[in-house]
PDB file of N, CA, C and O in Angstrom:
ATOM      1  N   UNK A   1     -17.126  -6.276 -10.317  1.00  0.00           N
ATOM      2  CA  UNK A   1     -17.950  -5.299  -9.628  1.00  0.00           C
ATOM      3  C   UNK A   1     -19.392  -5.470 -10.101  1.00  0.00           C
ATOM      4  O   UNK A   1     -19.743  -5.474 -11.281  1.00  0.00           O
ATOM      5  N   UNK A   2     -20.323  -5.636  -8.849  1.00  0.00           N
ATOM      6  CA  UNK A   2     -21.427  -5.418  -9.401  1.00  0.00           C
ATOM      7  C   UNK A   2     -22.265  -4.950 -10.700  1.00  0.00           C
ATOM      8  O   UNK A   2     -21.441  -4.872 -11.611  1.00  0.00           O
ATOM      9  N   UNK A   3     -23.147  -4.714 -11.029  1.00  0.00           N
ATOM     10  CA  UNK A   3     -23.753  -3.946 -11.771  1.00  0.00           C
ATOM     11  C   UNK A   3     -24.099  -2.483 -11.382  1.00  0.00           C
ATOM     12  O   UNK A   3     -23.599  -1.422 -11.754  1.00  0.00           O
ATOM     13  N   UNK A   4     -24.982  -2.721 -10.628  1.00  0.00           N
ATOM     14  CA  UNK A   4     -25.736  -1.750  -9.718  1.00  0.00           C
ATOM     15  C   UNK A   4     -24.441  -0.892  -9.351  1.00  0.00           C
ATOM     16  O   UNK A   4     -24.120   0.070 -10.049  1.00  0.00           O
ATOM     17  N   UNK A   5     -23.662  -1.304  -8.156  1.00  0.00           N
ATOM     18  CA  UNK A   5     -22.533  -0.244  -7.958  1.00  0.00           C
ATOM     19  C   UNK A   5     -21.887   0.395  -9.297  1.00  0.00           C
ATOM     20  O   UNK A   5     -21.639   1.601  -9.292  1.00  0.00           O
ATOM     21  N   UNK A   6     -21.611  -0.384 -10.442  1.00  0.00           N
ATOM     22  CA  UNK A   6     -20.965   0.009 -11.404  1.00  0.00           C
ATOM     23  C   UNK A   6     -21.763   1.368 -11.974  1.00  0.00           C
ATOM     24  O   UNK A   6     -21.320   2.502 -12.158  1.00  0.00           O
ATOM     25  N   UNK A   7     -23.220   0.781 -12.202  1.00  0.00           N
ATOM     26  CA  UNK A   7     -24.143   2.205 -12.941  1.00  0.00           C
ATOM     27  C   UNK A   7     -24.278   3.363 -11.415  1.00  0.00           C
ATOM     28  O   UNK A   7     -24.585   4.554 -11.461  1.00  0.00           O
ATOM     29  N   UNK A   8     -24.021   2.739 -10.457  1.00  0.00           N
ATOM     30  CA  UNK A   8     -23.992   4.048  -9.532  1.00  0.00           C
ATOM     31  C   UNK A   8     -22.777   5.144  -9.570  1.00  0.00           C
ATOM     32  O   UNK A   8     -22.775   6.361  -9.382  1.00  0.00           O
ATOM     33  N   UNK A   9     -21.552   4.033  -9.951  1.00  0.00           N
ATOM     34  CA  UNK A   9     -20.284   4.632 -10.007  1.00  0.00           C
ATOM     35  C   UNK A   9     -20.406   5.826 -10.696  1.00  0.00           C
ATOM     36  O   UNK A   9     -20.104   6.929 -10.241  1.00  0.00           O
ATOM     37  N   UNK A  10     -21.007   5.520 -12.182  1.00  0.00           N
ATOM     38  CA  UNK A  10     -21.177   6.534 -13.400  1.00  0.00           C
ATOM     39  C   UNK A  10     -21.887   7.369 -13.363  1.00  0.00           C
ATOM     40  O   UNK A  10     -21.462   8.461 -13.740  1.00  0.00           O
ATOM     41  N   UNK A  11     -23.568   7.245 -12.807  1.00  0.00           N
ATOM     42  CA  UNK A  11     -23.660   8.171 -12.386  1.00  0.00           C
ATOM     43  C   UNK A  11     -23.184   9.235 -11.140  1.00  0.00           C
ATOM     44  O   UNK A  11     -23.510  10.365 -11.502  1.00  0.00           O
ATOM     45  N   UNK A  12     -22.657   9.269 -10.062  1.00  0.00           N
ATOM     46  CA  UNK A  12     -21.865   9.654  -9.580  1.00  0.00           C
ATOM     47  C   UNK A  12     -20.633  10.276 -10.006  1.00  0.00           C
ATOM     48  O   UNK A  12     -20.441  11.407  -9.559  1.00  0.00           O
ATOM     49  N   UNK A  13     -19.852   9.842 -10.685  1.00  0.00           N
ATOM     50  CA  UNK A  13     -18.740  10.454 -11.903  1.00  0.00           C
ATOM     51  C   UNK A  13     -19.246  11.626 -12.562  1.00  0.00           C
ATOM     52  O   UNK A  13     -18.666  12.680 -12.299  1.00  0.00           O
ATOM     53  N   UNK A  14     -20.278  11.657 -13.421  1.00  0.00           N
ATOM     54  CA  UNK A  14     -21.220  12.179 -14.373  1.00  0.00           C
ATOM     55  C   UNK A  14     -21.390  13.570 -13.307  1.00  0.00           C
ATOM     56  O   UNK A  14     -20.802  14.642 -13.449  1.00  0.00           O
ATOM     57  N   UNK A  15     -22.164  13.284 -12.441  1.00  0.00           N
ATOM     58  CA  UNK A  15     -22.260  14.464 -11.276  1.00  0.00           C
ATOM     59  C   UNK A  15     -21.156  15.612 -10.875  1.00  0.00           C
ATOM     60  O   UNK A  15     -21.345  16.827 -10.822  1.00  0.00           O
ATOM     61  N   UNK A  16     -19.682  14.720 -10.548  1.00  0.00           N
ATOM     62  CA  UNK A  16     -18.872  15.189  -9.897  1.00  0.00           C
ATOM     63  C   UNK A  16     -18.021  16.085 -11.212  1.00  0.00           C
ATOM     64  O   UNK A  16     -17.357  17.106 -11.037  1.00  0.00           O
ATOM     65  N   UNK A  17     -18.243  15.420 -12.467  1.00  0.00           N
ATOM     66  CA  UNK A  17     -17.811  15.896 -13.926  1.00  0.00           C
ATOM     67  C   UNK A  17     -18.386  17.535 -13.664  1.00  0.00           C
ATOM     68  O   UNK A  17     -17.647  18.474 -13.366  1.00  0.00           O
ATOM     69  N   UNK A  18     -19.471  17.598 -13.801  1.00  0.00           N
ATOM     70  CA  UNK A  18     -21.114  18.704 -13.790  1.00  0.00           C
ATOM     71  C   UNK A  18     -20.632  19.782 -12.488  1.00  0.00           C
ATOM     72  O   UNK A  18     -21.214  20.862 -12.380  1.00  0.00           O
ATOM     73  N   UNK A  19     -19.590  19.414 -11.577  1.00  0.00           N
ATOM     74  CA  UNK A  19     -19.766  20.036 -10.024  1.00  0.00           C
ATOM     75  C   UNK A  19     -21.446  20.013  -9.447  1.00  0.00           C
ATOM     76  O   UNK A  19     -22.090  20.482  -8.509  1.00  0.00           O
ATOM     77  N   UNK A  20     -21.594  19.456 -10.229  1.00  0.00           N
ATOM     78  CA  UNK A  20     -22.855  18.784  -8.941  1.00  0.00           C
ATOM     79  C   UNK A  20     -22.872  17.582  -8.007  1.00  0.00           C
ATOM     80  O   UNK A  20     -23.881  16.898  -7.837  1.00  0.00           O
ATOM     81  N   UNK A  21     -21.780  17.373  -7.448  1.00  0.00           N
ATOM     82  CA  UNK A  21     -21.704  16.792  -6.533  1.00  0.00           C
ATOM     83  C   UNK A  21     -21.763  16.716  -5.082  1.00  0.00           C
ATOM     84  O   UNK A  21     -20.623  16.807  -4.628  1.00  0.00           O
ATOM     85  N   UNK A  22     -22.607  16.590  -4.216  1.00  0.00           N
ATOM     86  CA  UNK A  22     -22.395  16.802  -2.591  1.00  0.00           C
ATOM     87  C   UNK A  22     -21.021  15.967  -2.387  1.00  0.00           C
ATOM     88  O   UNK A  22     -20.291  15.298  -3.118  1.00  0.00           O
ATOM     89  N   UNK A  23     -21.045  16.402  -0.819  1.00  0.00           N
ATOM     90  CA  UNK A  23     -19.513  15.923  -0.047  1.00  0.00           C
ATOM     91  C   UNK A  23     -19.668  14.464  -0.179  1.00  0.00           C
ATOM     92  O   UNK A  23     -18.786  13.748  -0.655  1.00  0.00           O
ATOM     93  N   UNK A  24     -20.949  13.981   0.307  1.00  0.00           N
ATOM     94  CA  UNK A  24     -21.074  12.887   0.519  1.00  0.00           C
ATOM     95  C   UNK A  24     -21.120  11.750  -0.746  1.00  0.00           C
ATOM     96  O   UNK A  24     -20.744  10.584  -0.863  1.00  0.00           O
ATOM     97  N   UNK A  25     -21.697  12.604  -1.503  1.00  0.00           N
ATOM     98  CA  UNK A  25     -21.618  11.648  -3.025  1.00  0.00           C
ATOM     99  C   UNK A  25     -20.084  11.660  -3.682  1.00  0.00           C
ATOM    100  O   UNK A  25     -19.720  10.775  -4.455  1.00  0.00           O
ATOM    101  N   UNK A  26     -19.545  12.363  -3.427  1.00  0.00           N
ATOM    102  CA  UNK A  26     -17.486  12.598  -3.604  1.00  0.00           C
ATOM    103  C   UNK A  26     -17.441  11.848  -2.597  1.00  0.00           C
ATOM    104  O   UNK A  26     -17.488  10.790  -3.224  1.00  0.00           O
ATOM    105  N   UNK A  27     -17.400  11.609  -1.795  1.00  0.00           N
ATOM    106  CA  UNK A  27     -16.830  10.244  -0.628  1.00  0.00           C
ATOM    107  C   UNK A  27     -17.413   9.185  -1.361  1.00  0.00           C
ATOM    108  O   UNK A  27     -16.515   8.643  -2.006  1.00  0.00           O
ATOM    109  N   UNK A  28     -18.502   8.642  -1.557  1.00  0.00           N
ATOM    110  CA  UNK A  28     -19.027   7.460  -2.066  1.00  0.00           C
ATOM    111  C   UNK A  28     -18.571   7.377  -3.313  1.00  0.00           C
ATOM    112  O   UNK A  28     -18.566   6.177  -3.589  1.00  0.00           O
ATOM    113  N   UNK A  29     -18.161   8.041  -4.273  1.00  0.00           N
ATOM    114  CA  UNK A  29     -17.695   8.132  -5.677  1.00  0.00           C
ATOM    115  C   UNK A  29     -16.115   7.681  -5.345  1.00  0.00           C
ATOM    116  O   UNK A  29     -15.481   6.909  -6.065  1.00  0.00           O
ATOM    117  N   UNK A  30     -15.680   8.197  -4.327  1.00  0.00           N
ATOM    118  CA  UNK A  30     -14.265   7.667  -4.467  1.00  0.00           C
ATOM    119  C   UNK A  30     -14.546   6.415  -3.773  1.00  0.00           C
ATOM    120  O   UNK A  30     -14.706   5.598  -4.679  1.00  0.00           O
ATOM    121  N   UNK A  31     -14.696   5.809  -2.617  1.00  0.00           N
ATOM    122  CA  UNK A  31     -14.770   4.807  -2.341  1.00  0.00           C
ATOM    123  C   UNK A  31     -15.210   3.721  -3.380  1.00  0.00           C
ATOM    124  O   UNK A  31     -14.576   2.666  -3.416  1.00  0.00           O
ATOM    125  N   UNK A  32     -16.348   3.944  -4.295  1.00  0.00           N
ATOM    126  CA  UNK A  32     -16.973   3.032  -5.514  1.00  0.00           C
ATOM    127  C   UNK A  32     -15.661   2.946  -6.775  1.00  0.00           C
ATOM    128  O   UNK A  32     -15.573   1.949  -7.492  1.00  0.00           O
ATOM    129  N   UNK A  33     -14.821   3.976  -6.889  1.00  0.00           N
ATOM    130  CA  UNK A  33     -14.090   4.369  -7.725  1.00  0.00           C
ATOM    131  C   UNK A  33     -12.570   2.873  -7.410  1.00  0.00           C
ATOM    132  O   UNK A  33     -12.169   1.981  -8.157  1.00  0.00           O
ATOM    133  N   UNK A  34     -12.227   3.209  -6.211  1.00  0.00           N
ATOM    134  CA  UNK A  34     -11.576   2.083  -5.765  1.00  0.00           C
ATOM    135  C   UNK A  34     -11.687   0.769  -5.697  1.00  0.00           C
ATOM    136  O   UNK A  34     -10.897  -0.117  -6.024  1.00  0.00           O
ATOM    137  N   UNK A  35     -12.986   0.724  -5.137  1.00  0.00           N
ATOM    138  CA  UNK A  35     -13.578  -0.623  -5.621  1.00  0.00           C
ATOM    139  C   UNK A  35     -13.184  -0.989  -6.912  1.00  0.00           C
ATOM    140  O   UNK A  35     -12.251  -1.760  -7.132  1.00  0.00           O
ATOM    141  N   UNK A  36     -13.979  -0.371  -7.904  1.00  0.00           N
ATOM    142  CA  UNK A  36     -13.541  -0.832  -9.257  1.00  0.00           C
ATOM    143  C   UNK A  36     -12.212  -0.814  -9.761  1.00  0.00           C
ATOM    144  O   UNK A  36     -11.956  -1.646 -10.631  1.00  0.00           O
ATOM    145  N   UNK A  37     -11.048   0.194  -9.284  1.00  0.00           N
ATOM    146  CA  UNK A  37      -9.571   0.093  -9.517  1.00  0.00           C
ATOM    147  C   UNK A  37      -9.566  -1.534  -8.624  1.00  0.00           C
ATOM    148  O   UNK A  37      -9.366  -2.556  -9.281  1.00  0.00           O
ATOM    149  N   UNK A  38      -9.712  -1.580  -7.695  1.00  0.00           N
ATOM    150  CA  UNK A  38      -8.914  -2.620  -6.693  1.00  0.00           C
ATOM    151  C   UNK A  38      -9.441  -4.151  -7.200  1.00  0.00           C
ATOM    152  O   UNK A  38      -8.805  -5.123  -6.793  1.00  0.00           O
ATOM    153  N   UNK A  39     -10.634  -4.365  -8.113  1.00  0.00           N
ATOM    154  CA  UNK A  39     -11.298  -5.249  -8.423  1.00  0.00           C
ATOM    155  C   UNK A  39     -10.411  -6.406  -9.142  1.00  0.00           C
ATOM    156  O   UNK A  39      -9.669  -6.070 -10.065  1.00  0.00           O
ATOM    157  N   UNK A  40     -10.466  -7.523  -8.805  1.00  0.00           N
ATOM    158  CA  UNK A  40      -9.690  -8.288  -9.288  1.00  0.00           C
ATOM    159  C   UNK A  40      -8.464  -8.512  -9.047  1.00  0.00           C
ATOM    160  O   UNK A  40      -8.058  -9.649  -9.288  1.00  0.00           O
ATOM    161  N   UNK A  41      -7.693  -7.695  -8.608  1.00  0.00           N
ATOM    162  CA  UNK A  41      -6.341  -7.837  -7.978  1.00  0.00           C
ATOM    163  C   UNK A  41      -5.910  -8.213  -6.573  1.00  0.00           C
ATOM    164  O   UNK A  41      -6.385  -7.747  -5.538  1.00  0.00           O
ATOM    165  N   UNK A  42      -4.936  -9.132  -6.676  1.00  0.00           N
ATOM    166  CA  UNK A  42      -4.504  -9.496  -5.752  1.00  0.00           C
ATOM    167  C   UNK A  42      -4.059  -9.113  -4.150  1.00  0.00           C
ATOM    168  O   UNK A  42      -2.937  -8.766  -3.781  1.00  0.00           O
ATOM    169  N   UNK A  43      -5.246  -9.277  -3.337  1.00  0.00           N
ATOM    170  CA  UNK A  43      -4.928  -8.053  -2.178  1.00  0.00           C
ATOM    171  C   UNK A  43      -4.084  -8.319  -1.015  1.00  0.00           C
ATOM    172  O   UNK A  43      -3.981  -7.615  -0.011  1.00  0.00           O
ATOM    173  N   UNK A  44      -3.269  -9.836  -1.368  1.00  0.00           N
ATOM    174  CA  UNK A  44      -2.346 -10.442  -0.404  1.00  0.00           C
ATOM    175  C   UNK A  44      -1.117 -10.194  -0.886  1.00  0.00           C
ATOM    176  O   UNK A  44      -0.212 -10.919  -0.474  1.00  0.00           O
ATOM    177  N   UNK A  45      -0.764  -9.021  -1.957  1.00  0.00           N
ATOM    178  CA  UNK A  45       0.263  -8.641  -2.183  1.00  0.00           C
ATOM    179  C   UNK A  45       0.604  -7.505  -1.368  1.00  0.00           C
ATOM    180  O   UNK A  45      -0.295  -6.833  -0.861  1.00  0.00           O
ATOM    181  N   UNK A  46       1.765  -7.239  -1.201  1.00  0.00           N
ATOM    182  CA  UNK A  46       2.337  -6.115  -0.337  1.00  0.00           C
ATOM    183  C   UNK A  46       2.576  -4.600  -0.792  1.00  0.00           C
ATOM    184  O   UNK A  46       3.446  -4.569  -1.663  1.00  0.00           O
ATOM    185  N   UNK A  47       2.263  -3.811  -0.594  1.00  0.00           N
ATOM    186  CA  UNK A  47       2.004  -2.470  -0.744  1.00  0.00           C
ATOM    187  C   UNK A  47       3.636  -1.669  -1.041  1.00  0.00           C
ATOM    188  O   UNK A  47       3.771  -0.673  -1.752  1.00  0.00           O
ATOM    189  N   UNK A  48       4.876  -2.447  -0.239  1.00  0.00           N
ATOM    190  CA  UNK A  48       5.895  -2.123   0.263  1.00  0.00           C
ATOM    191  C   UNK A  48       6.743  -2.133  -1.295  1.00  0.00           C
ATOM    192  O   UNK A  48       7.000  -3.077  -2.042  1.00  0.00           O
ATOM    193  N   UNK A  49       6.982  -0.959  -1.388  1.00  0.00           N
ATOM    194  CA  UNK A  49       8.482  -0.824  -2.839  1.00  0.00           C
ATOM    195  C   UNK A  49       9.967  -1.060  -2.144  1.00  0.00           C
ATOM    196  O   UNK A  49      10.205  -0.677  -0.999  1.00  0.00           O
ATOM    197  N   UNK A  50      10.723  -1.588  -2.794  1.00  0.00           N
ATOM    198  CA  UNK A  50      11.786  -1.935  -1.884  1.00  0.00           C
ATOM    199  C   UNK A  50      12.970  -1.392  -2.644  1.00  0.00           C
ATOM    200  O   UNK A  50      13.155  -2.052  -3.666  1.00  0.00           O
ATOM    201  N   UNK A  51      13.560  -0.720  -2.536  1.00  0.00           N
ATOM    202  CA  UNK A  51      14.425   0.134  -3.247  1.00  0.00           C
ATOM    203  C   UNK A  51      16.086  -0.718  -3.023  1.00  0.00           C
ATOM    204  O   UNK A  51      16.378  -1.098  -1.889  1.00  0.00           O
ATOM    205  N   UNK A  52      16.790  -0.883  -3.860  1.00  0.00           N
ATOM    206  CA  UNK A  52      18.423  -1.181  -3.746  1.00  0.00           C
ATOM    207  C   UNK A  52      19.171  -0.381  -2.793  1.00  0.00           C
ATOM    208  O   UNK A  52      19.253   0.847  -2.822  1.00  0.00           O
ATOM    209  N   UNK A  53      19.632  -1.044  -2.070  1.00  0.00           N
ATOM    210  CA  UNK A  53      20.859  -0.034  -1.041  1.00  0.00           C
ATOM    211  C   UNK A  53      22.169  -0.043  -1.356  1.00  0.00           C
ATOM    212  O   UNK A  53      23.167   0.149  -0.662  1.00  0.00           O
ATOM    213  N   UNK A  54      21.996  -0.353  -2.773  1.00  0.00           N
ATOM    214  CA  UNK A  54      23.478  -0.135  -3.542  1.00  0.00           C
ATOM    215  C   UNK A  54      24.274   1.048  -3.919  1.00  0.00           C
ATOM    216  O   UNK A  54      24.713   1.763  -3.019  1.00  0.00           O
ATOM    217  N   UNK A  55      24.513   1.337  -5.195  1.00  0.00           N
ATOM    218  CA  UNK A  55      25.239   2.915  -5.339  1.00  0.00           C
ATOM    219  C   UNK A  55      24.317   3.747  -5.557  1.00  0.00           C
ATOM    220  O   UNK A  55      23.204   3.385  -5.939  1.00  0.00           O
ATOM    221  N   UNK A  56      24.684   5.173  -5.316  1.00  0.00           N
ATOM    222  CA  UNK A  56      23.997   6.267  -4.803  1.00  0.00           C
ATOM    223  C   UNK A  56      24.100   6.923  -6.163  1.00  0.00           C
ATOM    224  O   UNK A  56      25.202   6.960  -6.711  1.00  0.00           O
ATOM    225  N   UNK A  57      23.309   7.308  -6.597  1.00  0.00           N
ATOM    226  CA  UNK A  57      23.481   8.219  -8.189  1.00  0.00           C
ATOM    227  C   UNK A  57      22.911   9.466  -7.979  1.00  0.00           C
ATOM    228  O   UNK A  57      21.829   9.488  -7.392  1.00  0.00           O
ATOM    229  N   UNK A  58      23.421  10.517  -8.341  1.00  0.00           N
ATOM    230  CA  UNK A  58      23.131  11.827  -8.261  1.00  0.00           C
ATOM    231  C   UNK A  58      23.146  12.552  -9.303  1.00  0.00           C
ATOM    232  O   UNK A  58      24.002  12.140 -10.086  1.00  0.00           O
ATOM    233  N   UNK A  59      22.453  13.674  -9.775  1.00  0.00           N
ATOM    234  CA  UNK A  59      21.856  13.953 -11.041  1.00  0.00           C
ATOM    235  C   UNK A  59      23.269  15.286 -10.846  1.00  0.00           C
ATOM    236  O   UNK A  59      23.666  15.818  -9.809  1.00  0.00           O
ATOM    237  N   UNK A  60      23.759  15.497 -12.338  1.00  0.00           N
ATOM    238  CA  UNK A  60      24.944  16.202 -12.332  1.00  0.00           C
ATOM    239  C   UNK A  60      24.333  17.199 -13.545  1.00  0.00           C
ATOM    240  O   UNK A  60      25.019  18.116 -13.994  1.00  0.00           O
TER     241      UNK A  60
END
């Protein structure tokens, strides 16, 4: 991630910490926020959890 986005991220964070945040700077804070989660990882992997359709276990 950039620089620039990165020190925007924080400040933005810093804000939303304070409740001084507008709507619009909470939209851009999460969007920047993702960025930096999503950074580096592989985005041709599949989103999809695939669960066993084997035996059924039930909490007793």
């Amino acid at each position: 991630m950039e620089s620039k986005k990165l020190a925007r991220l924080n400040c933005l964070f810093e804000k939303a910490v304070e409740n001084n945040a507008k709507l619009l700077e909470k939209r851009e804070l999460d969007e920047l926020y993702n960025e930096f989660i999503n950074d580096g990882r592989d985005h041709n992997k599949s989103n999809t959890v695939v669960f066993p359709t084997g035996i059924r276990r039930t909490a007793s």
